[in-house]
N, CA, C and O atoms as a CHARMM CRD file, in Angstrom:
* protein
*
  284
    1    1 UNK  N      0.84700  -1.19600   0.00000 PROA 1      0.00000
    2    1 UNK  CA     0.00000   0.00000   0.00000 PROA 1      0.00000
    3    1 UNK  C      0.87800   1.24000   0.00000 PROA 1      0.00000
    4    1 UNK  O      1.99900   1.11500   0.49400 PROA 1      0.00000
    5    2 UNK  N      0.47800   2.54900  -0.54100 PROA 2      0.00000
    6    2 UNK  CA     1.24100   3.66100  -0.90400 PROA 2      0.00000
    7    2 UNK  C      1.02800   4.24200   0.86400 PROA 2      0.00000
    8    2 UNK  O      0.03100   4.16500   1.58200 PROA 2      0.00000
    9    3 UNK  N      2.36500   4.80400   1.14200 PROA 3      0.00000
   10    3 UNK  CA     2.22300   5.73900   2.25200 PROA 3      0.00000
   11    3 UNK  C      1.27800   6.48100   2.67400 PROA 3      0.00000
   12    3 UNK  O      0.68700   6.91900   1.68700 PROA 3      0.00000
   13    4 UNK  N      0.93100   6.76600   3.39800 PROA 4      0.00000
   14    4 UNK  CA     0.25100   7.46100   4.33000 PROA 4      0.00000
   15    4 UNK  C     -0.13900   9.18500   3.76600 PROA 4      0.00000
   16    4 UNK  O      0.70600   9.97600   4.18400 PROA 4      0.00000
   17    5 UNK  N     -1.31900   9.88600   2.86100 PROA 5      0.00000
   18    5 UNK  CA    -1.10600  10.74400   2.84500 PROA 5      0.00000
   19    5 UNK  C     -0.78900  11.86100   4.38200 PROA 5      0.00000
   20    5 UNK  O     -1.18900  11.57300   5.51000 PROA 5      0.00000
   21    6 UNK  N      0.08700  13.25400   3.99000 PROA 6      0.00000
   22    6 UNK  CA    -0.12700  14.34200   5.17200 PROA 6      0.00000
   23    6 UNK  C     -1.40400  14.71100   5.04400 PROA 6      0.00000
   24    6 UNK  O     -2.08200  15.02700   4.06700 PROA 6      0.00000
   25    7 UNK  N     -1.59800  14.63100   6.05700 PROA 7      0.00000
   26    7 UNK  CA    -3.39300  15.14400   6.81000 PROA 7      0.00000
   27    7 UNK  C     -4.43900  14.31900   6.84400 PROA 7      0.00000
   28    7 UNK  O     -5.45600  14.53800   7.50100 PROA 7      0.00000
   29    8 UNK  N     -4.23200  13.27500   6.09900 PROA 8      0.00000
   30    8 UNK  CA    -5.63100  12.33600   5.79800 PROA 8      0.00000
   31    8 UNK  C     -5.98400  11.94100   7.66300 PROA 8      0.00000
   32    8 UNK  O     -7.17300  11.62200   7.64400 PROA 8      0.00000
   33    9 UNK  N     -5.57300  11.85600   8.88600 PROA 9      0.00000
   34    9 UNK  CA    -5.85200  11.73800   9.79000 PROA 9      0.00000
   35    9 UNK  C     -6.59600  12.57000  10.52600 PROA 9      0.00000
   36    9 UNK  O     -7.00200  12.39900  11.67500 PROA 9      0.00000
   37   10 UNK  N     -6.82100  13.85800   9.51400 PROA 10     0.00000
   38   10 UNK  CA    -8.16400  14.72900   9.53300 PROA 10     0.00000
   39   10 UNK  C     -9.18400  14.69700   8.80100 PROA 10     0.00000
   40   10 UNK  O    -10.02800  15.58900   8.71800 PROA 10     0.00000
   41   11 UNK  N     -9.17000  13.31800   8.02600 PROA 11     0.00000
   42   11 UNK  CA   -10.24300  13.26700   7.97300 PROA 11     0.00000
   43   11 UNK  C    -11.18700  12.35500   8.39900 PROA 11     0.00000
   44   11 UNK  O    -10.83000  11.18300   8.27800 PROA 11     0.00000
   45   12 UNK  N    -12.29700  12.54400   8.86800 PROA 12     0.00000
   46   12 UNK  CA   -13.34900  11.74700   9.92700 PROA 12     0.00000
   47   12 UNK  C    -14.31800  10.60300   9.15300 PROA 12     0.00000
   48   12 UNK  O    -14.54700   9.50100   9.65200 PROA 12     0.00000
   49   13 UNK  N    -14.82300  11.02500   7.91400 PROA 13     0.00000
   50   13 UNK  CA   -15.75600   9.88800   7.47100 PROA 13     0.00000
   51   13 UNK  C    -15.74100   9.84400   6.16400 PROA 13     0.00000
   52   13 UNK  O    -16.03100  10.78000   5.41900 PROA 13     0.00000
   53   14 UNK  N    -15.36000   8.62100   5.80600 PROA 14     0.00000
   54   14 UNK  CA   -15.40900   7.85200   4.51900 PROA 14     0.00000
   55   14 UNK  C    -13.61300   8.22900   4.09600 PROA 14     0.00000
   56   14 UNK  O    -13.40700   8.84700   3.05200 PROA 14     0.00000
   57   15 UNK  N    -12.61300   7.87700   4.83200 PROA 15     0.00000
   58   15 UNK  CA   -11.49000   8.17400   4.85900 PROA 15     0.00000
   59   15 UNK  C    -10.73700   7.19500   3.47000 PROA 15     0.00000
   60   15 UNK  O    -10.13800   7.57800   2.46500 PROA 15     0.00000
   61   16 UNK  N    -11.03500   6.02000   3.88900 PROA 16     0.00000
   62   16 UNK  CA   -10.49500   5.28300   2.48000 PROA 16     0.00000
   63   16 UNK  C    -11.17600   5.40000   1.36900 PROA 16     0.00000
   64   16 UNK  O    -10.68200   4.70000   0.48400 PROA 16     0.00000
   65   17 UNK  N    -12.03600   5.94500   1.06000 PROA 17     0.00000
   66   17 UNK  CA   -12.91600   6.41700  -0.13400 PROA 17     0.00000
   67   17 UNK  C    -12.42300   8.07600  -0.67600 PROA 17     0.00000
   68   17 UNK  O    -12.35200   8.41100  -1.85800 PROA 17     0.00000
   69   18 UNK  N    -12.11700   8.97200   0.52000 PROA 18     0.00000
   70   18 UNK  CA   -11.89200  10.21200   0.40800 PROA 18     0.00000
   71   18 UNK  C    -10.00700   9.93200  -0.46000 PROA 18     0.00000
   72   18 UNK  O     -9.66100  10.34700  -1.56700 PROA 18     0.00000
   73   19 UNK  N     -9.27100   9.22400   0.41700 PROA 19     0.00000
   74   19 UNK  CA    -8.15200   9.13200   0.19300 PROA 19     0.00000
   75   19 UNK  C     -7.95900   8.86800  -1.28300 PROA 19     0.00000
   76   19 UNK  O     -7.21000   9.52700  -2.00300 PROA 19     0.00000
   77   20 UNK  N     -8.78700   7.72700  -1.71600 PROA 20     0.00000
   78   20 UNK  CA    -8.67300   7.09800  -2.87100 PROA 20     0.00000
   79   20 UNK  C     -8.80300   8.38900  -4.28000 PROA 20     0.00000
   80   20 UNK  O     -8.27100   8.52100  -5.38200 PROA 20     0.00000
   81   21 UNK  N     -9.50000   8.91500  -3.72200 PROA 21     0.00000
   82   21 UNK  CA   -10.31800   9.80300  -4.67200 PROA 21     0.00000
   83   21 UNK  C     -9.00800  11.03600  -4.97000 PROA 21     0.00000
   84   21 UNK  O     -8.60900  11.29400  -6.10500 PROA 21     0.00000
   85   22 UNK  N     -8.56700  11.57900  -3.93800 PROA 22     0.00000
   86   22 UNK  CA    -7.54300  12.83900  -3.53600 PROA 22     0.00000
   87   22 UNK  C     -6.04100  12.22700  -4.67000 PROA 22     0.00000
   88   22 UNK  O     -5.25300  12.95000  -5.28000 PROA 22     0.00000
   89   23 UNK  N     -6.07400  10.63800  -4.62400 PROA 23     0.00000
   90   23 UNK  CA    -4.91100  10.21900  -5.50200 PROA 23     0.00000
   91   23 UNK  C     -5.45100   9.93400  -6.98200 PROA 23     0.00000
   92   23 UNK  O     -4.79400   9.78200  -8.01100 PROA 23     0.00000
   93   24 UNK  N     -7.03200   9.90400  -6.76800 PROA 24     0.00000
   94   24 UNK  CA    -6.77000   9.92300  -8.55300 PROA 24     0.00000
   95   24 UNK  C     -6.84900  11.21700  -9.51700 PROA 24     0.00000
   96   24 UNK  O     -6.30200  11.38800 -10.60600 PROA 24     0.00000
   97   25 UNK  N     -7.86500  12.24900  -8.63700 PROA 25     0.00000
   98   25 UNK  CA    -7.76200  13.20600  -8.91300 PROA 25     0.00000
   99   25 UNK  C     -6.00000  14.05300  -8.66900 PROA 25     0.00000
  100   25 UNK  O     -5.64800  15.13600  -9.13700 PROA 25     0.00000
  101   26 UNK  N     -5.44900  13.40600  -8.07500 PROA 26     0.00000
  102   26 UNK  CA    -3.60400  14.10000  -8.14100 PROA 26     0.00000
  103   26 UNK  C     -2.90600  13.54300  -9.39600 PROA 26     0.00000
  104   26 UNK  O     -2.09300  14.22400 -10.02300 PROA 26     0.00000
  105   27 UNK  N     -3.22700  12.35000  -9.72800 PROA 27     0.00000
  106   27 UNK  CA    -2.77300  11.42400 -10.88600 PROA 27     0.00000
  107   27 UNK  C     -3.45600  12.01900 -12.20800 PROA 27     0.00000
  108   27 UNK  O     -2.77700  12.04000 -13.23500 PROA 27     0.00000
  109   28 UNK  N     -4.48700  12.39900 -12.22400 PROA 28     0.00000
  110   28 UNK  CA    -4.75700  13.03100 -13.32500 PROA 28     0.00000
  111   28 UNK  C     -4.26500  14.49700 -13.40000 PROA 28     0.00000
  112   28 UNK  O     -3.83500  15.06900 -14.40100 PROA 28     0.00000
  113   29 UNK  N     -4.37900  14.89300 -12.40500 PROA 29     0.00000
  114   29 UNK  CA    -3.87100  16.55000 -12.51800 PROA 29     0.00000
  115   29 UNK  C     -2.36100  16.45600 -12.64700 PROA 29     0.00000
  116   29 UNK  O     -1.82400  17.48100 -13.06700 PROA 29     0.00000
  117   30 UNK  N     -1.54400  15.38900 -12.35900 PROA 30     0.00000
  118   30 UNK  CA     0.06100  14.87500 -12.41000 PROA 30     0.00000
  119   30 UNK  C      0.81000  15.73000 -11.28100 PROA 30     0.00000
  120   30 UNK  O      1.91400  16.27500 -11.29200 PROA 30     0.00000
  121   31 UNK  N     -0.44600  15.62900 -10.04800 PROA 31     0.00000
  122   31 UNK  CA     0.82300  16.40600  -9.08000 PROA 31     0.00000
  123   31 UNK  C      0.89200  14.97800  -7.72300 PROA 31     0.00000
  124   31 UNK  O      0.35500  13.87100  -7.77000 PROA 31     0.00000
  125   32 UNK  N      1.60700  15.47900  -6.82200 PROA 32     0.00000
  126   32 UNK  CA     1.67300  14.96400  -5.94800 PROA 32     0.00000
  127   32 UNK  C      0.25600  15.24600  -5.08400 PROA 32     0.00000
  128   32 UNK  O     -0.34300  16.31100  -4.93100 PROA 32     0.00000
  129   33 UNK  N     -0.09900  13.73800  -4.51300 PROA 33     0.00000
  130   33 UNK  CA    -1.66600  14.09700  -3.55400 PROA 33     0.00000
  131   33 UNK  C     -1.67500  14.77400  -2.50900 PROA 33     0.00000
  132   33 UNK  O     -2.67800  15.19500  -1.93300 PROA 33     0.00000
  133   34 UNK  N     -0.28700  14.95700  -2.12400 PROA 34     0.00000
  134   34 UNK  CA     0.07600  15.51200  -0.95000 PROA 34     0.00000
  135   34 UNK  C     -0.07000  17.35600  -0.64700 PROA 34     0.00000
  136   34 UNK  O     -0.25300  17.95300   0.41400 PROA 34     0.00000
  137   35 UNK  N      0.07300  17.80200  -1.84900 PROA 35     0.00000
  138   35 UNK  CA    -0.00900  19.02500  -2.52000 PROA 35     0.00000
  139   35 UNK  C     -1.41600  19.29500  -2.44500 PROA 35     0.00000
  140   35 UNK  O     -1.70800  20.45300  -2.14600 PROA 35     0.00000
  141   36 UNK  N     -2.67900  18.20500  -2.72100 PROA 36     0.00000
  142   36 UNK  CA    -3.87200  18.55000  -2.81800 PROA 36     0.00000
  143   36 UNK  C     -4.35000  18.41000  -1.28700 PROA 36     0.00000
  144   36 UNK  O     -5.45300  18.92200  -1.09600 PROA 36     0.00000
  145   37 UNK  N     -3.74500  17.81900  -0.14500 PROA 37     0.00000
  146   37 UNK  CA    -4.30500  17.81000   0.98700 PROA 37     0.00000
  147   37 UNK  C     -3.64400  18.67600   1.90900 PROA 37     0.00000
  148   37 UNK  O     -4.09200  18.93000   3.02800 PROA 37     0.00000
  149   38 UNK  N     -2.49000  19.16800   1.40500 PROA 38     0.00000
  150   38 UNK  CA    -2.34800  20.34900   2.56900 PROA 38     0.00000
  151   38 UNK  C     -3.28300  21.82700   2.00700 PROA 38     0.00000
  152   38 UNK  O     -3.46400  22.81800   2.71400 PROA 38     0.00000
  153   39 UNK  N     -3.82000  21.64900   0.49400 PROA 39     0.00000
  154   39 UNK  CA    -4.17500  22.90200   0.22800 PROA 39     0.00000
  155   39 UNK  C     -6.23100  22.65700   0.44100 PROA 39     0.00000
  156   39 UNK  O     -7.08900  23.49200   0.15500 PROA 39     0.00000
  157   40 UNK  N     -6.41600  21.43100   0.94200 PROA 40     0.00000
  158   40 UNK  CA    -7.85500  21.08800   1.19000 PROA 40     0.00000
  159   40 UNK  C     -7.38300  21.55500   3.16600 PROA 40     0.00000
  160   40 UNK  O     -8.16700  22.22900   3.83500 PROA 40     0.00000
  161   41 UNK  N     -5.94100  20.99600   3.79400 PROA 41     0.00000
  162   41 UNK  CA    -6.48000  20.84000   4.81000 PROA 41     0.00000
  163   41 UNK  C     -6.19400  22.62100   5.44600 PROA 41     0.00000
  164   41 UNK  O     -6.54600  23.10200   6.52300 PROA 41     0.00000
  165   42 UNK  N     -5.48500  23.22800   4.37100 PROA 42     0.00000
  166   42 UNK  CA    -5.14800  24.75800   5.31100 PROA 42     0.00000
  167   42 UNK  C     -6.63400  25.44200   4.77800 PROA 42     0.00000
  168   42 UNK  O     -7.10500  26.31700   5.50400 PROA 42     0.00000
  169   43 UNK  N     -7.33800  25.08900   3.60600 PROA 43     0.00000
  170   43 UNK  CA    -8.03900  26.11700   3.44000 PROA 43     0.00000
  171   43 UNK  C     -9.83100  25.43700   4.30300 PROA 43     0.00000
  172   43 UNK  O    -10.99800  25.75900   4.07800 PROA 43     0.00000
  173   44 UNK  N     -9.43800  24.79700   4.92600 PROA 44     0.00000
  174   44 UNK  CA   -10.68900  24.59200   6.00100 PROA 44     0.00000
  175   44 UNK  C    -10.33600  24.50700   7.18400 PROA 44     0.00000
  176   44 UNK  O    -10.85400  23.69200   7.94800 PROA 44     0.00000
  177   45 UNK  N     -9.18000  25.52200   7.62700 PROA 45     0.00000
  178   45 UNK  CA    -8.37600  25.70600   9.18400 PROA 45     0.00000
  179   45 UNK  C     -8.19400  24.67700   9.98500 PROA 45     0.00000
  180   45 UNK  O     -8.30400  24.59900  11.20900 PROA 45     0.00000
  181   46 UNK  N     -7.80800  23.62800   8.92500 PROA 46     0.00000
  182   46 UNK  CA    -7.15100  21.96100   9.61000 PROA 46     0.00000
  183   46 UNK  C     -8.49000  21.56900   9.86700 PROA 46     0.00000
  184   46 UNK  O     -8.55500  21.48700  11.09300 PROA 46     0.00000
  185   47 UNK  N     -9.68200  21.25900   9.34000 PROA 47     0.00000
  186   47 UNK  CA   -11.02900  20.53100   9.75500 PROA 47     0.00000
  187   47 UNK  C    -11.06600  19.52700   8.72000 PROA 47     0.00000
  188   47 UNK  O    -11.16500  18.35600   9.08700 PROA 47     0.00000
  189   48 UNK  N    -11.01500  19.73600   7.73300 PROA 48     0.00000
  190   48 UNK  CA   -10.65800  19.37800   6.59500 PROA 48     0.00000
  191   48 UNK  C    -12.70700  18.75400   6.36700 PROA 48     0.00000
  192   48 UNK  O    -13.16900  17.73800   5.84700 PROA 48     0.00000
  193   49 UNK  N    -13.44800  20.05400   7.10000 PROA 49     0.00000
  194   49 UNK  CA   -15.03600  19.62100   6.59600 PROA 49     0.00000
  195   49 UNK  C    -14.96000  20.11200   5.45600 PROA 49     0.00000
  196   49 UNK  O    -14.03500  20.78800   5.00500 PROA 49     0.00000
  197   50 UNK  N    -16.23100  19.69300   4.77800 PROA 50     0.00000
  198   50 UNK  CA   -16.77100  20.14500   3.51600 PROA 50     0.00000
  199   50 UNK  C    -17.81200  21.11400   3.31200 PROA 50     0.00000
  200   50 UNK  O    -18.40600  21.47700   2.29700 PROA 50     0.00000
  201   51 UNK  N    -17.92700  21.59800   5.08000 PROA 51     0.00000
  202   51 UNK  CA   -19.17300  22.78300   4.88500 PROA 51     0.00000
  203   51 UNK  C    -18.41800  23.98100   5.47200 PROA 51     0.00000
  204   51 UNK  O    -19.23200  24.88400   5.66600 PROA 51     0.00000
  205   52 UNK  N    -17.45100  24.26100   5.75000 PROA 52     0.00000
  206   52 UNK  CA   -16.33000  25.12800   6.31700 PROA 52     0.00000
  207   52 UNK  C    -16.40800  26.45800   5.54700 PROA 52     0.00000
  208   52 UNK  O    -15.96500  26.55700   4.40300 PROA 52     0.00000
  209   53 UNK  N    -16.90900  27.34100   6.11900 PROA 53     0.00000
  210   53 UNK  CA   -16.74600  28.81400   5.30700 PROA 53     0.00000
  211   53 UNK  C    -16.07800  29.33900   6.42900 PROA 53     0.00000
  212   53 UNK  O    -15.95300  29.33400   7.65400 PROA 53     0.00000
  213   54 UNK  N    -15.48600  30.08800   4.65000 PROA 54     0.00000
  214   54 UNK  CA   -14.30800  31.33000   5.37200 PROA 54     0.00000
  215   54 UNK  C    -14.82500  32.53000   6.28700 PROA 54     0.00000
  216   54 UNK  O    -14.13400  33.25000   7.00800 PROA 54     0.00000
  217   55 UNK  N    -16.07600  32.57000   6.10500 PROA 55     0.00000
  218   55 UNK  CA   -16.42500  33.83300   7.32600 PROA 55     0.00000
  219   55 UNK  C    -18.10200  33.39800   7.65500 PROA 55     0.00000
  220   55 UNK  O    -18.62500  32.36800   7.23200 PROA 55     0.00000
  221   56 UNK  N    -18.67300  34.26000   8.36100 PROA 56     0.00000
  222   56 UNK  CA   -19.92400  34.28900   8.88600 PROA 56     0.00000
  223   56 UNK  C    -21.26800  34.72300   7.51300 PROA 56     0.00000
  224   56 UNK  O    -22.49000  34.57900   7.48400 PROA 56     0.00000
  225   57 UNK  N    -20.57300  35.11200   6.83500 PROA 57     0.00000
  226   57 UNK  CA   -21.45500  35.91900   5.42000 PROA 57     0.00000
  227   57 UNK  C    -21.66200  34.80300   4.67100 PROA 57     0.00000
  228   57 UNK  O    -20.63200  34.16100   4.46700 PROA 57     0.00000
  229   58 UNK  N    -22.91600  34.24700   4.07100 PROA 58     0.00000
  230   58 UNK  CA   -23.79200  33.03600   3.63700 PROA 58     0.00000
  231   58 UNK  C    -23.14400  33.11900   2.59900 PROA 58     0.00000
  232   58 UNK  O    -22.78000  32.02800   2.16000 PROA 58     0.00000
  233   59 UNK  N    -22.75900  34.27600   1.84400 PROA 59     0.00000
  234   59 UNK  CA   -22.15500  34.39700   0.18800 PROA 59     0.00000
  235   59 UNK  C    -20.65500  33.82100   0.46700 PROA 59     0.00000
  236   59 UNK  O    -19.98200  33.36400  -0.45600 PROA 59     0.00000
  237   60 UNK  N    -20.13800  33.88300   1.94500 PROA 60     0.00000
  238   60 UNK  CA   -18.61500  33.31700   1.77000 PROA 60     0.00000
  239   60 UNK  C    -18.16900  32.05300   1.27200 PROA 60     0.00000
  240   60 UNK  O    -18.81000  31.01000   1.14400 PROA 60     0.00000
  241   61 UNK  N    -17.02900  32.29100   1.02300 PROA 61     0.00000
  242   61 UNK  CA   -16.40800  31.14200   0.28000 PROA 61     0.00000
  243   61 UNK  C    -16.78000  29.69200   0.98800 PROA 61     0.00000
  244   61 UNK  O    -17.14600  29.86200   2.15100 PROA 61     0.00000
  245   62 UNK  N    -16.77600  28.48500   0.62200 PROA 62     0.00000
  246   62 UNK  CA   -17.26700  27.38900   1.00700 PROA 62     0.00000
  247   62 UNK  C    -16.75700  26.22100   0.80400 PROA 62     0.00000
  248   62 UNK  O    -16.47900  26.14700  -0.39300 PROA 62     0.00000
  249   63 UNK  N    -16.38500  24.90200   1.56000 PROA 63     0.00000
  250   63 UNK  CA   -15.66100  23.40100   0.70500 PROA 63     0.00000
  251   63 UNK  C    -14.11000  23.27300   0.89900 PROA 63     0.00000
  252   63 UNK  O    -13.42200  24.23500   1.24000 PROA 63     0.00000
  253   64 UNK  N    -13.81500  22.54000   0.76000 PROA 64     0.00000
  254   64 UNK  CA   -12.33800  22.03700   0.95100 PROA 64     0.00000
  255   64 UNK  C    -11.14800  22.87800   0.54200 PROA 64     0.00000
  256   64 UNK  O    -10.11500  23.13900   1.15800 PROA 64     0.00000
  257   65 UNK  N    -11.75800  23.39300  -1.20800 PROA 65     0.00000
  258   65 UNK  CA   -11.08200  24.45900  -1.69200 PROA 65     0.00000
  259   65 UNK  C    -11.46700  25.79600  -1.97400 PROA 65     0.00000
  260   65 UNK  O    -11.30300  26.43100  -3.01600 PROA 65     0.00000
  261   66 UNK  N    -11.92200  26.08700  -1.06500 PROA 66     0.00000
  262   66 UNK  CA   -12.99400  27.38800  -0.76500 PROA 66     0.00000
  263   66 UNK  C    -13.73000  28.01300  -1.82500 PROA 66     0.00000
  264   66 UNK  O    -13.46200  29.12500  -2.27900 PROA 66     0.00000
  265   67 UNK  N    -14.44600  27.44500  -2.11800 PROA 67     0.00000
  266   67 UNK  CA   -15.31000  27.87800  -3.97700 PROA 67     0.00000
  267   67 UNK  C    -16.70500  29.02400  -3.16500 PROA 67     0.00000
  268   67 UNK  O    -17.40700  28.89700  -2.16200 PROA 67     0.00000
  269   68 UNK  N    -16.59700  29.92700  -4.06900 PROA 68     0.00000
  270   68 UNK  CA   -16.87800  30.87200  -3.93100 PROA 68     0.00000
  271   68 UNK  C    -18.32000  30.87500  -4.90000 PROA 68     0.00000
  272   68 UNK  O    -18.18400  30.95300  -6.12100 PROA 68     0.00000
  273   69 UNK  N    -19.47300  30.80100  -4.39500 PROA 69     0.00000
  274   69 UNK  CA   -20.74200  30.78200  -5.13800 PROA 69     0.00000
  275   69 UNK  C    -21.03900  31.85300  -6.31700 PROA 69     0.00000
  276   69 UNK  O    -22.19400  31.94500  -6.73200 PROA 69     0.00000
  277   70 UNK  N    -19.89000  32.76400  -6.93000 PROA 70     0.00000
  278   70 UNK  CA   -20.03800  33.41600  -7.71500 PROA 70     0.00000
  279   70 UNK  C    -19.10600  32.74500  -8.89300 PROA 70     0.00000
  280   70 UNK  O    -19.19000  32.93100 -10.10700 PROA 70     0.00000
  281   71 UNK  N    -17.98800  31.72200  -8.00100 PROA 71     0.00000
  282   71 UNK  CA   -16.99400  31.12400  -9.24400 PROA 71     0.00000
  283   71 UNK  C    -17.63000  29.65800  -9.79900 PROA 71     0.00000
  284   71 UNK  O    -17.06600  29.04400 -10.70500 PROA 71     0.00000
């Protein structure tokens, strides 16, 4: 089995499904997966939820990689 991604121990449910997914989507994009989980786990202040907004304002940014309901 491939090493251990950094951060995947933040994540709480459906971890070997989440993991799986973070390496194929890195394999197609041709980066390292590791690259995609420190930039999922800094931009949800190490929670690494999927409902995590950047501020209190309903329009704020939202998700792992903070997508912004206007982008």
């Amino acid at each position: 089995m491939d090493a251990a991604l950094d951060y995947q121990h933040l994540v709480v449910k459906n971890q070997a499904e989440f993991i799986q997914k973070v390496r194929k989507i890195s394999a197609n994009l041709g980066i390292n997966p590791n690259w995609l989980m420190i930039v999922m786990a800094g931009e949800t202040g190490f929670t690494m939820s999927p409902s995590k907004r950047s501020g209190d304002n309903p329009d704020a940014a939202v998700g792992l990689i903070q997508f912004v309901g206007t982008t």
